[in-house]
C-alpha positions in Angstrom: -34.9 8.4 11.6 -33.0 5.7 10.8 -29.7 6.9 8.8 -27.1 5.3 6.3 -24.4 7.8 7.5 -24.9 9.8 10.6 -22.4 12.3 12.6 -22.8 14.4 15.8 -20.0 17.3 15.8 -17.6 15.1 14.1 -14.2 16.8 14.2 -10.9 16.3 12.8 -7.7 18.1 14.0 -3.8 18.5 12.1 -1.8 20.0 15.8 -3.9 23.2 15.6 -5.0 22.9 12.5 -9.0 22.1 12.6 -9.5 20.5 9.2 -13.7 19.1 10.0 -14.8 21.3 12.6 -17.8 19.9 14.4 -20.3 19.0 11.4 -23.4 17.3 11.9 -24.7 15.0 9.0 -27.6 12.5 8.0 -27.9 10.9 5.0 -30.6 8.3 4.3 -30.6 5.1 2.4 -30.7 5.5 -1.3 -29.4 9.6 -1.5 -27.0 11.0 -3.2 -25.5 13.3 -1.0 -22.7 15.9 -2.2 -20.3 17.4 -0.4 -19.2 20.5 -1.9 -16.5 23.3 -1.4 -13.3 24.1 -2.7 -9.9 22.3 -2.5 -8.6 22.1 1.3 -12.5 22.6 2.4 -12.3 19.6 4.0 -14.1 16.8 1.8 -11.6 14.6 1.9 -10.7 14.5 5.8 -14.1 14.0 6.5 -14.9 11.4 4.1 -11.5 9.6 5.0 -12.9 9.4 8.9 -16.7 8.0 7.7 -14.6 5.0 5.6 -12.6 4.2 9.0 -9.2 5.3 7.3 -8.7 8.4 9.7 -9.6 8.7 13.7 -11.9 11.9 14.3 -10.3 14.1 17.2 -13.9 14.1 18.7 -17.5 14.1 18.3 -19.1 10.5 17.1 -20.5 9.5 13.9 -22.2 5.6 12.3 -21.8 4.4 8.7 -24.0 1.6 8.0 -25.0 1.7 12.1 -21.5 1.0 13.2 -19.6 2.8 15.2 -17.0 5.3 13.1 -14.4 4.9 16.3 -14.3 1.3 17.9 -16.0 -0.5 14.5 -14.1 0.4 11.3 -13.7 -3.4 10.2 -17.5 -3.4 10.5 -17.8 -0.4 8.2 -15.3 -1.4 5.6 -17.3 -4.7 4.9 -20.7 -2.6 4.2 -19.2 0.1 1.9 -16.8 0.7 -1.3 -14.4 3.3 -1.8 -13.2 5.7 -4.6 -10.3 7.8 -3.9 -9.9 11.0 -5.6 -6.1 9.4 -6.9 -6.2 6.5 -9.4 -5.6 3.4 -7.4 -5.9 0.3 -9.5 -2.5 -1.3 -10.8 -2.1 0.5 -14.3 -0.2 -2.9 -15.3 -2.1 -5.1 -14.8 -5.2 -6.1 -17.6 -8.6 -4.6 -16.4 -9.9 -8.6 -15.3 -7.3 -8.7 -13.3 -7.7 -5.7 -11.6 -11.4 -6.8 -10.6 -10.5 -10.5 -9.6 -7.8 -8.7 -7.0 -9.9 -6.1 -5.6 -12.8 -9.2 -5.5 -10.9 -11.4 -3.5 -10.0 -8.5 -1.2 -13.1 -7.9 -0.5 -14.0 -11.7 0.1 -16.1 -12.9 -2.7 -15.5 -16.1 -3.0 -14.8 -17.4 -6.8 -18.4 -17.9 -7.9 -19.8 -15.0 -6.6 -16.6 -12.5 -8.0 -17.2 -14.2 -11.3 -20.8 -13.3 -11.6 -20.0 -9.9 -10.1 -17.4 -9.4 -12.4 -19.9 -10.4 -14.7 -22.6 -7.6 -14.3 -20.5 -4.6 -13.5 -18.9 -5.2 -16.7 -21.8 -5.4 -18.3 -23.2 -2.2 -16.3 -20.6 -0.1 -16.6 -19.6 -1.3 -20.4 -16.3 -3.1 -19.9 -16.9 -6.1 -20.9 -14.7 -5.6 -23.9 -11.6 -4.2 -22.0 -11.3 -7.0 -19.5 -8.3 -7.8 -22.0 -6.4 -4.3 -21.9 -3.8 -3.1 -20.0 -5.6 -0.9 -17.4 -3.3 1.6 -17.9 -3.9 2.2 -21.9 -7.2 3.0 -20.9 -8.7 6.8 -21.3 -9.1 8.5 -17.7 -12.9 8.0 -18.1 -12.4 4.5 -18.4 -10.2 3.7 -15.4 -12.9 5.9 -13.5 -15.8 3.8 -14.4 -13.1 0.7 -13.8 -12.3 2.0 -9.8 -16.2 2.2 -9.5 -16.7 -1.8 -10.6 -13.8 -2.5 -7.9 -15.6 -0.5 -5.5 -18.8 -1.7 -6.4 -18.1 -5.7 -6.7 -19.2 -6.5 -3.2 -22.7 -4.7 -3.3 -22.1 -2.5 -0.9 -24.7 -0.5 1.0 -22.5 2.8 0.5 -20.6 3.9 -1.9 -18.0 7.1 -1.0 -16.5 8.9 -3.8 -14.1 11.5 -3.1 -14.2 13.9 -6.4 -14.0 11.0 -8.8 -14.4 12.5 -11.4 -11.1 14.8 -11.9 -9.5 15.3 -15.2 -12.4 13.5 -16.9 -13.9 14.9 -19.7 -17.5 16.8 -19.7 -19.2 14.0 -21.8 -17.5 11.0 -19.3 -18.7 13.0 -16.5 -21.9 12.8 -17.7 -21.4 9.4 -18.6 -20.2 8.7 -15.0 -23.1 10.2 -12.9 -25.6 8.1 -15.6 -24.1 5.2 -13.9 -24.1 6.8 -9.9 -27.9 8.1 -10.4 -28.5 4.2 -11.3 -26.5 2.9 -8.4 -29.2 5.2 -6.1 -31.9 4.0 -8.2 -31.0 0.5 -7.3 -30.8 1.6 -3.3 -27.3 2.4 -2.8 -26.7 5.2 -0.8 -24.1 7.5 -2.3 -21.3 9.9 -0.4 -19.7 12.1 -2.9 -17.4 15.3 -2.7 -16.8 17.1 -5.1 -15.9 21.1 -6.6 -17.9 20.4 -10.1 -20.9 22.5 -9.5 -23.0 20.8 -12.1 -22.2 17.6 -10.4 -23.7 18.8 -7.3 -27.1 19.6 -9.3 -27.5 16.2 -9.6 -27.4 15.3 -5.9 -30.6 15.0 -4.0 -29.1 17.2 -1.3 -25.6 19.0 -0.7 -23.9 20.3 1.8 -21.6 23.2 1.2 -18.0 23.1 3.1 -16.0 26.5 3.9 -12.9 25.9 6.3 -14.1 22.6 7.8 -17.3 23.7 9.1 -20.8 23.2 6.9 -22.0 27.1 5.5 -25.4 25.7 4.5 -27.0 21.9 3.8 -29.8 21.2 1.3 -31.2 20.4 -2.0 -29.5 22.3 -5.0 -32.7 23.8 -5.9 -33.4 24.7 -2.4 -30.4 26.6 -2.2 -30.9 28.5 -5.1 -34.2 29.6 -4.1 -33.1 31.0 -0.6 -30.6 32.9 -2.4 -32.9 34.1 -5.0 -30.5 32.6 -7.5 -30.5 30.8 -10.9 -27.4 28.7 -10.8 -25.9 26.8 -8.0 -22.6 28.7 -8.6 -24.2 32.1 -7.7 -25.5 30.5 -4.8 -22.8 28.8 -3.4 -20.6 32.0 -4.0 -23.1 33.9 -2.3 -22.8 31.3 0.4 -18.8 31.5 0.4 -19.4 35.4 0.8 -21.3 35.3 3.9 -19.4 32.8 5.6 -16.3 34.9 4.9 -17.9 38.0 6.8 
């Protein structure tokens, strides 16, 4: 099977810290697939080494069928990335945000316009291309970080808990606009701790000290675990890895 994101015992050591400890992933075009687990899991160290921004200790993995170790400027090209932090420039007006993050990405002037263009549209900024990006409500510079990371149509999207500090109804809001984004084909990459983000992933993989405790669809899970919520189940899945 051919896979959007693919790693064989992909591991990531701190000295003798082990941070990812030989996990083995596939994710196919068009998923939504969540990693979950709590803070210092590892979610971000592995999704940091898929975008190219970290070198794995060992093991191999492929995002977009390059190479994770010898072809990260490959990989950078084919996806778009949301850190966990806020990283737009607060001072500058939302437009100007976009036309930055455009260019760096390549799109020549055209193509950013009409970009800019229909993720404003899509994600309903179209009005605050004026405002200073950093008046904005936190849901708002969310759905702004996804247009920049979204502007060059990439084949993968990676999202590393974006939704922190946002609001329940702007959560909601947000994974409206991810579950269209898969619709559309995009594959999506996102960690997270919010368990009722993680129901709406097609599949999810559950992190506990670097290594994955257990790897499939929310409602899979549940059933295995004779359970009714995915909190009960991942808890009961935190419990046996701890034995």
């Amino acid at each position: 099977m051919n896979y959007s994101i693919e790693t064989n015992d992909l591991t990531k050591k701190f000295g003798p810290y082990t941070a990812v400890d030989h996990i083995n992933v596939g994710v196919q075009a068009g998923e939504i697939f969540g990693f979950l687990g709590a803070n210092g899991a590892g979610k971000t160290t592995a999704i940091r080494m898929l975008c190219g921004l970290l070198t794995p200790t060992s093991g191999s993995g492929h995002v977009a069928g390059f190479d994770i170790m010898k072809e990260t400027a490959k990989i950078r090209t084919r996806i778009g990335y949301m850190s966990q932090k806020f990283s737009l420039y607060p001072d500058l007006v939302v437009r100007d945000n976009l036309k930055l993050f455009g260019s760096l990405y390549g799109l020549n002037k055209r193509d950013l316009a009409a970009r800019m263009d229909e993720m404003s549209a899509f994600l309903g900024l179209t009005d605050l291309l004026p405002r200073i990006t950093g008046s904005l409500p936190w849901g708002w510079q969310q759905r702004l970080s996804l247009a920049c990371a979204n502007l060059h149509k990439p084949q993968i999207l990676f999202l590393d808990e974006p939704t922190g500090s946002v609001d329940p109804v702007s959560r909601r809001n947000f994974w409206d606009l991810i579950q269209l984004l898969s619709a559309q084909g995009t594959t999506i990459f996102v960690t997270t701790h919010h368990m009722d983000e993680a129901e709406y992933c097609h599949r999810i993989s559950i992190m506990i000290s670097g290594k994955i405790a257990a790897m499939d669809s929310p409602q899979a899970l549940k059933k295995k675990h004779n359970c009714e919520t995915l909190l009960e189940a991942f808890l009961a899945i935190v419990e046996g890895g701890n034995r």
